[in-house]
C-alpha positions as a printed NumPy array, in Angstrom:
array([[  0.   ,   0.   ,   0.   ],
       [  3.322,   2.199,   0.631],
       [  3.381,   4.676,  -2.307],
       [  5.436,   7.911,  -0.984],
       [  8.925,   7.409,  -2.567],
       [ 10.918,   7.085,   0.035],
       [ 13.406,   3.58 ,  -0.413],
       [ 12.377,   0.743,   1.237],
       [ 14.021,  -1.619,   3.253],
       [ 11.609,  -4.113,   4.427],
       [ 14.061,  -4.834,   7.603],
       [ 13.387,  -1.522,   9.022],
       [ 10.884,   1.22 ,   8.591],
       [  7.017,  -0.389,   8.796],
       [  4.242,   1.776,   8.49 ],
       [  1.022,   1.078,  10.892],
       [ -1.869,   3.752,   9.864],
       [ -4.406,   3.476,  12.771],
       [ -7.671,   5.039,  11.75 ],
       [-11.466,   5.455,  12.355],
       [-14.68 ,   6.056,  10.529],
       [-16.08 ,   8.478,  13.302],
       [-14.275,   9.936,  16.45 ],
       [-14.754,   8.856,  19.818],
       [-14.108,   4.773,  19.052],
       [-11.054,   5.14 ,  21.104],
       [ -8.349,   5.352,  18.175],
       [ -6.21 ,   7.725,  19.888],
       [ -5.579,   5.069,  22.69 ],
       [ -5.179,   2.177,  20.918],
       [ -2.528,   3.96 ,  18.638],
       [ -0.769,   4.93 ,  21.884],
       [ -1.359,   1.326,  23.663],
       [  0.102,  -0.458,  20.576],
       [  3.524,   2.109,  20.423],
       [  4.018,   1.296,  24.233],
       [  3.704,  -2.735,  22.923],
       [  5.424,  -2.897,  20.165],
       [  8.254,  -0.824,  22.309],
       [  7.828,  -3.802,  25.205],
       [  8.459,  -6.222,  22.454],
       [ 11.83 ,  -4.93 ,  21.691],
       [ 10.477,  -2.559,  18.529],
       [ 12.121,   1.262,  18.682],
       [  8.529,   3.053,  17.718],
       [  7.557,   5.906,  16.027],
       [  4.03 ,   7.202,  16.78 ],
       [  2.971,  10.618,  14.797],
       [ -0.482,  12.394,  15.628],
       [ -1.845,  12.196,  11.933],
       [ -4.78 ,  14.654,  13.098],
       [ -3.696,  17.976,  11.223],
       [ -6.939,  19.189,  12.419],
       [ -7.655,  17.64 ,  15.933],
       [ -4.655,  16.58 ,  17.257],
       [ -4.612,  15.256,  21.037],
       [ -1.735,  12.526,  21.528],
       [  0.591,  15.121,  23.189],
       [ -2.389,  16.347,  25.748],
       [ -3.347,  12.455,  26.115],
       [  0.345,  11.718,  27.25 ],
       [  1.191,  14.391,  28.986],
       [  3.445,  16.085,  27.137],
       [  4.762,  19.805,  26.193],
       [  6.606,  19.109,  22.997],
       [  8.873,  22.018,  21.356],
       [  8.087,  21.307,  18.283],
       [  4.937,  19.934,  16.157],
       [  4.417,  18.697,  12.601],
       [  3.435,  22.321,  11.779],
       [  6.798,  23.348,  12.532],
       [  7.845,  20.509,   9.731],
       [  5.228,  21.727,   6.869],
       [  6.276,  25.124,   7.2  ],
       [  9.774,  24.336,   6.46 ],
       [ 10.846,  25.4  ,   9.969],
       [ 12.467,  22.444,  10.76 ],
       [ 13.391,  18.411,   9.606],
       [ 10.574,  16.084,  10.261],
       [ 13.397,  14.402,  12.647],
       [ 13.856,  17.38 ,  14.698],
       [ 10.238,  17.505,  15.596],
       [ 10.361,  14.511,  17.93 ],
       [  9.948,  14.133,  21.389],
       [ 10.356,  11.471,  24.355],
       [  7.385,   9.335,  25.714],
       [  7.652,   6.886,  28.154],
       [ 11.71 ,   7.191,  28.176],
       [ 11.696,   7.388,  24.556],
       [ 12.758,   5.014,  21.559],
       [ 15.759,   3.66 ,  23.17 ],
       [ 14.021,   2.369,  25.79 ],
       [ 11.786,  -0.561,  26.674],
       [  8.231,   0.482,  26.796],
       [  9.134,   4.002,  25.364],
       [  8.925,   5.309,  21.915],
       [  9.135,   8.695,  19.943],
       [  6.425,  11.37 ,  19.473],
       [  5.548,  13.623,  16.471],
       [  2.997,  15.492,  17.899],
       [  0.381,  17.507,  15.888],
       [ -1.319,  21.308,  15.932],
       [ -4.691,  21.033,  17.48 ],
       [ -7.282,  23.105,  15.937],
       [ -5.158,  24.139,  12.554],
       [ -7.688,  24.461,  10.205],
       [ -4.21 ,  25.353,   7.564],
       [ -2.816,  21.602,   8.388],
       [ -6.296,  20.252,   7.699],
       [ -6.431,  22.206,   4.396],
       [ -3.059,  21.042,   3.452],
       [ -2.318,  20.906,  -0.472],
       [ -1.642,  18.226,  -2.292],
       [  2.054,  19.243,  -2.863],
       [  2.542,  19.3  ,   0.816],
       [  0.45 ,  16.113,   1.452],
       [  2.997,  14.42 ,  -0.684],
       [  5.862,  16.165,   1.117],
       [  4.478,  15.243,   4.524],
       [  3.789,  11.853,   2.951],
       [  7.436,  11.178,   2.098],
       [  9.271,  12.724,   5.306],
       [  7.307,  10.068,   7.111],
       [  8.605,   6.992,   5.252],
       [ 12.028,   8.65 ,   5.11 ],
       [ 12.185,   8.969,   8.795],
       [ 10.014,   5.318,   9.787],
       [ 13.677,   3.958,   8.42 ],
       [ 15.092,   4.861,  11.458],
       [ 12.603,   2.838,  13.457],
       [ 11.133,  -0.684,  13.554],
       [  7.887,   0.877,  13.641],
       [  5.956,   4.185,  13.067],
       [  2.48 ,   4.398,  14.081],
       [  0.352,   7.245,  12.7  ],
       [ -3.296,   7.909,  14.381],
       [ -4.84 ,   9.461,  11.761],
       [ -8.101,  11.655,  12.042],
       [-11.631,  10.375,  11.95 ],
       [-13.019,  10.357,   8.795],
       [-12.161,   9.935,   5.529],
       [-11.272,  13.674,   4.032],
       [ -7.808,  13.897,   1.595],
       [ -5.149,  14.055,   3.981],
       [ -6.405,  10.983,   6.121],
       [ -6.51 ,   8.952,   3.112],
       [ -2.904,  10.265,   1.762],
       [ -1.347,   9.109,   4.996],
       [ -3.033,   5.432,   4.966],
       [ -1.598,   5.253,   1.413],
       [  1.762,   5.747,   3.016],
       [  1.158,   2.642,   5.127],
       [  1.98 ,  -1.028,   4.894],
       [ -0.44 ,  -1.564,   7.081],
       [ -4.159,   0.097,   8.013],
       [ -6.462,  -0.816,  11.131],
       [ -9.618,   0.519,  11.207],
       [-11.193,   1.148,  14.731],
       [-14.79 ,   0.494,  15.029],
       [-17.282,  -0.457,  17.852],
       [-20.805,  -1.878,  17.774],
       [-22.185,   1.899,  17.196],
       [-24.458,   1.961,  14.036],
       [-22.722,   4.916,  13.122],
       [-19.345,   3.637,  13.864],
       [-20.14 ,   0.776,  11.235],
       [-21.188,   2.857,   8.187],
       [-18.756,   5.705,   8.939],
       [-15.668,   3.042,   9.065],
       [-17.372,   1.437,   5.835],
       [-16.929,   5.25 ,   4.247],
       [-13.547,   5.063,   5.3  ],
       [-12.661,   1.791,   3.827],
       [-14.137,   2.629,   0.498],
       [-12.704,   5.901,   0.009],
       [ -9.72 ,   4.372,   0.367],
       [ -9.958,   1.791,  -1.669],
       [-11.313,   3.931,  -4.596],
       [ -7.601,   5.185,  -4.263],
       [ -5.528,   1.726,  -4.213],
       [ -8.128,  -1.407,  -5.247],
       [ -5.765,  -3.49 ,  -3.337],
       [ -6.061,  -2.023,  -0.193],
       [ -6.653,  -4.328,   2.553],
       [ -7.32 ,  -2.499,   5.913],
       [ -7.843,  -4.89 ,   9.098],
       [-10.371,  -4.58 ,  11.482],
       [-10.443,  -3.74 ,  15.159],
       [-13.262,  -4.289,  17.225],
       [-12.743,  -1.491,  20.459],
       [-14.492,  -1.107,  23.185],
       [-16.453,  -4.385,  23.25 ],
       [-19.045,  -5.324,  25.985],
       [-18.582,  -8.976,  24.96 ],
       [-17.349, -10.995,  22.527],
       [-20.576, -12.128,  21.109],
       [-21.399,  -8.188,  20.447],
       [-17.74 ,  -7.705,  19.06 ],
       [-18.806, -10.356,  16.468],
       [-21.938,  -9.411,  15.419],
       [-20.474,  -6.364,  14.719],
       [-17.791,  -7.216,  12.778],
       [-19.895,  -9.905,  10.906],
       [-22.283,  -6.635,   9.72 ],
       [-19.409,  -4.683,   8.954],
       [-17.559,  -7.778,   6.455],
       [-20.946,  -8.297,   5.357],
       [-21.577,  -4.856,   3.957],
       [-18.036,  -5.174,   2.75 ],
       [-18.652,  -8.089,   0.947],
       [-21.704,  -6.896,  -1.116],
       [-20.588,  -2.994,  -1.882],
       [-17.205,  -3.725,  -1.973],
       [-16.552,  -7.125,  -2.939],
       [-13.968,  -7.109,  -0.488],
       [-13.874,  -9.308,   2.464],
       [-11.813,  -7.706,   5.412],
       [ -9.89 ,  -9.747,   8.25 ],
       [-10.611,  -9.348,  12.045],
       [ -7.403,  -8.426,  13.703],
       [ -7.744,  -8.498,  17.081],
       [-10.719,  -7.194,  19.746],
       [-10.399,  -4.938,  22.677],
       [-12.323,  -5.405,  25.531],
       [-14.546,  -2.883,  27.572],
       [-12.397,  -1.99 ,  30.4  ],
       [-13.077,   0.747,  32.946],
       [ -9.044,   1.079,  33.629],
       [ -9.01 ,   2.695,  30.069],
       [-10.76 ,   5.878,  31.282],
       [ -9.042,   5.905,  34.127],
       [ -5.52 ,   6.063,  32.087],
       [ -6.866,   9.223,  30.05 ],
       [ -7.495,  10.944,  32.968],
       [ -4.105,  10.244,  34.384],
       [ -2.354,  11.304,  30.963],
       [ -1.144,   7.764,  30.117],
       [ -1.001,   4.637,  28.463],
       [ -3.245,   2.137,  29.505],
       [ -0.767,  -0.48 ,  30.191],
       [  1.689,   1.69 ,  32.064],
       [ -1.261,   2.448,  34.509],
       [ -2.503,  -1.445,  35.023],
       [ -0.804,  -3.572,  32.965],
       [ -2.839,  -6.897,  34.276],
       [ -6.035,  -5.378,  32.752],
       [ -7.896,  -6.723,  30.051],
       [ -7.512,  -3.928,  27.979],
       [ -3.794,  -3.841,  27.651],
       [ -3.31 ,  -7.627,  27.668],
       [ -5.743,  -7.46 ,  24.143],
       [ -3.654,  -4.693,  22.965],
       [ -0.738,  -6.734,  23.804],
       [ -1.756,  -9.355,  21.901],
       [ -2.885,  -7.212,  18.849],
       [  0.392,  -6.609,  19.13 ],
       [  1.959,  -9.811,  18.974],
       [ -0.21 , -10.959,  16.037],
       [  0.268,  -7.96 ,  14.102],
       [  4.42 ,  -8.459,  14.637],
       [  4.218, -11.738,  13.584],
       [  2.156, -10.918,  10.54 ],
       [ -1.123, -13.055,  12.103],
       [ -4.418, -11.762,  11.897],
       [ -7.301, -12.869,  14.463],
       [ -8.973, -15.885,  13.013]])
């Protein structure tokens, strides 16, 4: 799905585009959760607030970063100077990098195509000094969103068993398909009471799929309702930093672990 030209080394450098139909699914977390997991596994991680509208990941962490991606579009600075720490950073276990974003920038929402593409290709430069970069990109499905899952190897799309979580996620999908036919975004199933309701919904979104789109999509993983994931908003921090025993973080963890290992849920 990678198409900024940027070279590739397949050792280094994977792209993981997290995104959402609607806000409020929880996408924000989950893209934070899965840097801190990836990170546990041994992965130095990359995670960049994709919202050039709404960002948040720097206010959901805590942090008071120097510098922001608007820093990089306006030629300021190099997309690697805009970094900062979380958790310990990169070079430690459990830590990873930050690219935070510009909360209410209508100009970084607006951005051209010229410096979509620019944006585009300073992130797969720079992902080749990680194992991992994680972009949470904003709800929705508007131009930039969909350039930045095009920059991705790999695209999860957070839903939950909201009606409008379903068809707004099923925008999302085809929009970006209409843009790369081959496009094969996995599924993840936040916020679940249970698992029969994570199911059901899943089974109505591949269904819908399956007769708009002919396109069959493939459950990665399911996170469990968990009142600990609140909690670690509140307190500014990852989920599984705050309780690492709860459900939550153990189903990130092993989103996580399947996604590493190239294994989606069956």
């Amino acid at each position: 799905m990678k198409i900024a030209s940027a070279p590739q080394d397949r050792s280094a450098g994977r792209i993981l585009a997290i995104a959402s139909g609607k806000g409020g699914v929880g996408k924000t977390m989950l893209s934070i959760g899965m840097a801190r997991a990836f990170s546990q596994m041994g992965e130095r991680c990359l995670l960049m607030d994709g919202d050039l509208g709404m960002a948040n990941i720097d206010v959901q962490l805590g942090l008071q970063p120097n510098s922001d991606i608007s820093s990089v579009i306006n030629g300021r600075i190099a997309i690697a100077d805009a970094t900062c720490p979380a958790m310990g950073g990169a070079t430690q276990k459990g830590g990873f990098d930050v690219i935070s974003g510009r909360s209410g920038s209508g100009a970084l929402a607006n951005l051209s195509g010229p410096g979509l593409t620019k944006l585009a290709t300073g992130v797969a430069a720079l992902s080749l000094s990680y194992d991992r970069a994680i972009l949470d990109l904003a709800a929705g499905a508007d131009r930039a969103t969909i350039r930045l899952a095009l920059t991705a190897d790999d695209v999860v799309i957070v839903l939950n068993d909201e009606p409008t979580s379903l068809t707004d996620a099923y925008a999302f999908v085809k929009t970006l398909r209409l843009h790369d036919d081959g496009a094969s975004p996995l599924v993840v199933i936040n916020n679940a009471p249970d698992m029969n309701a994570a199911n059901e919904a899943f089974g109505a979104f591949r269904k819908t799929c399956e007769a708009f789109l002919s396109f069959t999509p493939t459950l990665a993983g399911i996170i469990r309702r968990d009142p600990t994931v609140p909690a670690a908003i509140r307190a500014q921090t990852a989920v599984s930093l705050r309780a690492p025993q709860c459900e939550a973080a153990k189903d990130i963890q092993s989103l996580a672990g399947s996604l590493a290992r190239g294994k989606q849920a069956a």
